[in-house]
N, C-alpha and C positions, 0 to 999 in steps of 0.2 A: 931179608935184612942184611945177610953177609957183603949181597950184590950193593947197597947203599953204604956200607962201609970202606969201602975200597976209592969211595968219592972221597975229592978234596974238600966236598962242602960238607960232608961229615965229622969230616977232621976239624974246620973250623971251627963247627958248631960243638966239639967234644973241646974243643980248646976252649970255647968261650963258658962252656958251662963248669970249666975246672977255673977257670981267672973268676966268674961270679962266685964260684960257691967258698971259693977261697975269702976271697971280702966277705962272705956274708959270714963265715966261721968266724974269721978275724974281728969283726967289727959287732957282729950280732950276738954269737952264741955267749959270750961272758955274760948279756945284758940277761938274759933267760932268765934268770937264778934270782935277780934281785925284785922281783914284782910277781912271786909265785902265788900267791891268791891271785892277783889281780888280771894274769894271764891267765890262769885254770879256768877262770871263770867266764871271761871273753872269747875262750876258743870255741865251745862248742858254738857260739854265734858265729863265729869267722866261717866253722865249718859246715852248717845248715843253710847259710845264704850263699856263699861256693856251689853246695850242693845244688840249690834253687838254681841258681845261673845256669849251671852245667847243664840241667834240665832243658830251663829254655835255650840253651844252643843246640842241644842235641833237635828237641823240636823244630827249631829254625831251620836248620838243615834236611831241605824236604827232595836231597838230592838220589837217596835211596843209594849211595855212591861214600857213606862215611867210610875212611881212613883212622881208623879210632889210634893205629899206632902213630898218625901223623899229631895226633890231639895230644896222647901223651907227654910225645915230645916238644909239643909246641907248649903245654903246659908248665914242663921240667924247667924251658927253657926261661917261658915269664918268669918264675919262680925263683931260680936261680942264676941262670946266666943274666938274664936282664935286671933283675934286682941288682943283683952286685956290681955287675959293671957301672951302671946307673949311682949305685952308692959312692962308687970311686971316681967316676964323672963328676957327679953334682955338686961335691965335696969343690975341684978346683971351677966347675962355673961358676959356683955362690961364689968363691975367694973374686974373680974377676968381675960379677955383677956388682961385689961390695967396692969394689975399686973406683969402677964407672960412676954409679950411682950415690954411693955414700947412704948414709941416712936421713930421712924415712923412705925413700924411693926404696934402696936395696931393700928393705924390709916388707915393704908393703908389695914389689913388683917383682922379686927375686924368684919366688916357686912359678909364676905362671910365668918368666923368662926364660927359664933352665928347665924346670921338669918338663914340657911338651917335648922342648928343642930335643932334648938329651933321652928320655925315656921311649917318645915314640921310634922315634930313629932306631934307639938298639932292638925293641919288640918289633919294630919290621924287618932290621937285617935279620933278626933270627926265622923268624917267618921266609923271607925269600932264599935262606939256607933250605930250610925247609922244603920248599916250591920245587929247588930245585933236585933233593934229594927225592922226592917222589913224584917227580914230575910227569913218570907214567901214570899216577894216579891221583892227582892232585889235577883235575882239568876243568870244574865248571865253578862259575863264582860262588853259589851256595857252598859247595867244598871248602873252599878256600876260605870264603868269611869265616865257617867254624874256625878254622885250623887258628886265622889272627885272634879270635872271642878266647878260646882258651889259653892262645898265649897273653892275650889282657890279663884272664882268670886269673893266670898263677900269681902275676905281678899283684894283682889286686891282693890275694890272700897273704901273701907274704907283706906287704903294705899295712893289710891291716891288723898283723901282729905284730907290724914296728910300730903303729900308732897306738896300740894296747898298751905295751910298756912304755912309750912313754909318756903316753898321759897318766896311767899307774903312778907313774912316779911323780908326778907333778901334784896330783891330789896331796896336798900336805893333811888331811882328814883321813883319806881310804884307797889303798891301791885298787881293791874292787871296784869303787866308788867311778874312782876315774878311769877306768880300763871298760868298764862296763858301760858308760856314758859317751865314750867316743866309738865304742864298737859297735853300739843299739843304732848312735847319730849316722854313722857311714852304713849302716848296714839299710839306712831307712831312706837316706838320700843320696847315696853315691852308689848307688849298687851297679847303677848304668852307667859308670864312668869307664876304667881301663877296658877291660873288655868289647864296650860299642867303640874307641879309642881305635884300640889296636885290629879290630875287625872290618873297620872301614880302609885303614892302611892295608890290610890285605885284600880287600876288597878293589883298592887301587892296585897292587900288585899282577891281580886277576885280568884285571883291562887293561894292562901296559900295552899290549902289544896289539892291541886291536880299536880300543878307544882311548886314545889320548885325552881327551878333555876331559871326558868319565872317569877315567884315571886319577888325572892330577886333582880333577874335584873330592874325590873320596880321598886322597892322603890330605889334600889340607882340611878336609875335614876332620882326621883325627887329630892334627894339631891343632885348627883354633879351638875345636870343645873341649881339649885338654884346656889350651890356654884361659877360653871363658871361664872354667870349672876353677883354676888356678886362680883367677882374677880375683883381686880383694873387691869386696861388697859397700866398703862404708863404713859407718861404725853405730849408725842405728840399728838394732836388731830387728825391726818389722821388714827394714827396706831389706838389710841382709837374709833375713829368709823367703820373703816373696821371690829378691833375684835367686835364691836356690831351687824354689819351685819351676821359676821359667826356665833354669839352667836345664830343670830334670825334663820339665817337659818338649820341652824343643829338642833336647838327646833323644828321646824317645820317639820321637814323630820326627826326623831321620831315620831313627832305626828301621820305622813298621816302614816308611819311604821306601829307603833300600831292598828290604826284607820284601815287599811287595813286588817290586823291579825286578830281582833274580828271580822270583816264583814267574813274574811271565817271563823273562828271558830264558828259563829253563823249558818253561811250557814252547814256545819259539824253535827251539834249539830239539825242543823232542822230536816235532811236528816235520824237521829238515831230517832227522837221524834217520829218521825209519822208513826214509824214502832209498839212503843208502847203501850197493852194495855189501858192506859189514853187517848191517840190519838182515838183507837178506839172506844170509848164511844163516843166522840164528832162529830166526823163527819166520810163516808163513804172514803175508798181508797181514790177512783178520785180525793176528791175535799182534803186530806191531800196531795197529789202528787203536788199538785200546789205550795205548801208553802216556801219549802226551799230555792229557789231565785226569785229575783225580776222579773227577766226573767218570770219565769214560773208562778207566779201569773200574770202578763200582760197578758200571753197566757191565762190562764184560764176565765180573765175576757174579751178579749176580743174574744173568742170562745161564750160566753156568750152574748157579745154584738152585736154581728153578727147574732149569730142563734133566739135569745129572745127579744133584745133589751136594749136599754141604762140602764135601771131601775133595771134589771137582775144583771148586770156589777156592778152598784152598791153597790148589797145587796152582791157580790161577793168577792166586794173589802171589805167593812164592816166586812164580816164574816171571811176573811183571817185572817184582824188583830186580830179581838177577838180569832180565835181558836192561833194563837203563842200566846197570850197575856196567854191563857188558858195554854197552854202548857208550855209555864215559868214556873207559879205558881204552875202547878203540875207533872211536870216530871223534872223542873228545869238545 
C-alpha cells in the first residue's frame, strides 16, 4: 500500500474523500440528532440489505482474483467522497435546472436530470482512480465490476440514511413511521439501483481499451437506468408501481446479461492464459488444463479425491485459485 500512496491518483482520491466527507459533516451530521427514533430504527434495515448486496458482489465476482482492499476503498469512496461531492454538485445543478425549466418540469424532471449526470460521473472518476492505483491487480472485468458494485454500495447506504431522516421528518404523525416506510420501500425496490449503476460504469472502464462499443454501451448503461429509475412515473399509483417493477426487472436481466458475459469472457481468457509462457512457470499442463471452468476444476479435484484422498482435493482446490489469482496479475 505504501508503493500506491506515492501515486498522484491517491492523492486525488484522498483529496476527494476529505472535500466529500467535509460536505457531508457540514450539511448531514447536525441533521442526525433530530429524527433519533426514526433513524435508530431504519438503520439496522439500511445495514442487513448493504449486507445482502455485499454478499451477492462478493458471489458475482467468480474471478478467484478479489482485491478486497480495492472494495474497501471503492466503498469509502461511494460513501463519502462521492456522496458529498454529489451533495455540493446537485445543490448548484437543481439551482440551474430550476432556471431552465421552471415549474412543474424542474420538479417533475430535475432528479433524473442531475442525479445520473452528476452522481454517475464522480462514482466512476473515483472508480478509475482506483483502476489506476491498482492496476497491477485490477485486470479482468469480473474484478473490476465488483470494485464499481461497491462503490454504488456505499453511495447507496449513505443515500439511504439521508432518505430516513428525511422522510422522519416529513411524517407529521411518527419519525419511525416515516423513516421506517421509506427504508422498507427502497430496500424492497431499489436495492438494484446504484450499485448495478456504478458497476456497469466500471465495467465500461474495464473495456476502454480493448472494446470500444462494449465500453461505451455499459457507461451509458449506467446513466440511462439511473435516469429511467429518476424518471417521474405519473400520478396514478397502479401505473407508477407496475413501471417500478419493469424498472427492477429490466435492471436485473442486464445485470444476470453482463454477469453472464464476464463468466464466459473469463472462461475465454483462462483457456488463452494457460497456454502462456507465465502459465508455464507455475504449474505443469495437466493440472493448468483443469482451470478454465468450474466444471473441469471439480473434475480434477475430485480425480484427486478419489485416487489420494480428501486432503489431496484440497490442496487441489487451494492451488486452482492461487495459480488464476497468479495468472490475473501476470498475464492479465
Amino acid at each position: 500500500m505504501r508503493a500506491r500512496m506515492t501515486t498522484i491518483s491517491f492523492w486525488v482520491f484522498a483529496a476527494g474523500l476529505v472535500c466529500g466527507g467535509y460536505v457531508l459533516a457540514r450539511d448531514m451530521v447536525p441533521r442526525f440528532a433530530e429524527p433519533g427514533a426514526g433513524l435508530a430504527a431504519a438503520l439496522p434495515i439500511i445495514v442487513l440489505a448493504a449486507a445482502a448486496i455485499a454478499v451477492i458482489i462478493w458471489a458475482l465476482d467468480r474471478s478467484h482474483a478479489q482485491v478486497r482492499s480495492a472494495w474497501a476503498l471503492a466503498f469509502a469512496w461511494g460513501a463519502i467522497g462521492a456522496c458529498g461531492l454529489s451533495l455540493q454538485i446537485n445543490g448548484f445543478a437543481s439551482d440551474a435546472v430550476n432556471d431552465v425549466l421552471d415549474d412543474p418540469g424542474a420538479t417533475h424532471w430535475g432528479a433524473a436530470l442531475v442525479g445520473p449526470l452528476n452522481e454517475e460521473t464522480i462514482k466512476g472518476a473515483g472508480v478509475a482512480l482506483l483502476l489506476v492505483m491498482f492496476r497491477d491487480r485490477l485486470r479482468r472485468p469480473l474484478q473490476i465490476f465488483a470494485v464499481g458494485a461497491f462503490a454504488g454500495l456505499g453511495f447507496q447506504v449513505v443515500e439511504n440514511v439521508t432518505y430516513a431522516i428525511t422522510f422522519a421528518l416529513r411524517d407529521a404523525q411518527s419519525d419511525v413511521a416515516g423513516a421506517l416506510t421509506v427504508t422498507l420501500l427502497r430496500a424492497l425496490f431499489g436495492f438494484q439501483s446504484h450499485w448495478v449503476y456504478t458497476a456497469f460504469f466500471a465495467l465500461g472502464l474495464a473495456l476502454l481499451r480493448s472494446r470500444l462499443a462494449p465500453a461505451a454501451l455499459a457507461v451509458a448503461l449506467s446513466y440511462l437506468l439511473h435516469f429511467w429509475w429518476n424518471a417521474p412515473s405519473g400520478d396514478d399509483p397502479m401505473i407508477a408501481f407496475a413501471l417500478i417493477l419493469l424498472k427492477c426487472a429490466v435492471t436485473l436481466t442486464l445485470l444476470g446479461g453482463a454477469w453472464w458475459w464476464m463468466i464466459l469472457e473469463q472462461r475465454r481468457w483462462l483457456q488463452g492464459a494457460i497456454r502462456t509462457p507465465e502459465a508455464a512457470e507455475l504449474a505443469p499442463p495437466a493440472e493448468l488444463a483443469t482451470l478454465p471452468t468450474r466444471a473441469q476444476r471439480r473434475a480434477g479435484q475430485q480425480y484427486l479425491r478419489y485416487y489420494y484422498g480428501p486432503a489431496y482435493a484440497d490442496v487441489a482446490r487451494q492451488r486452482q485459485v492461487w495459480l488464476i489469482r497468479e495468472l490475473t496479475y501476470r498475464v492479465g
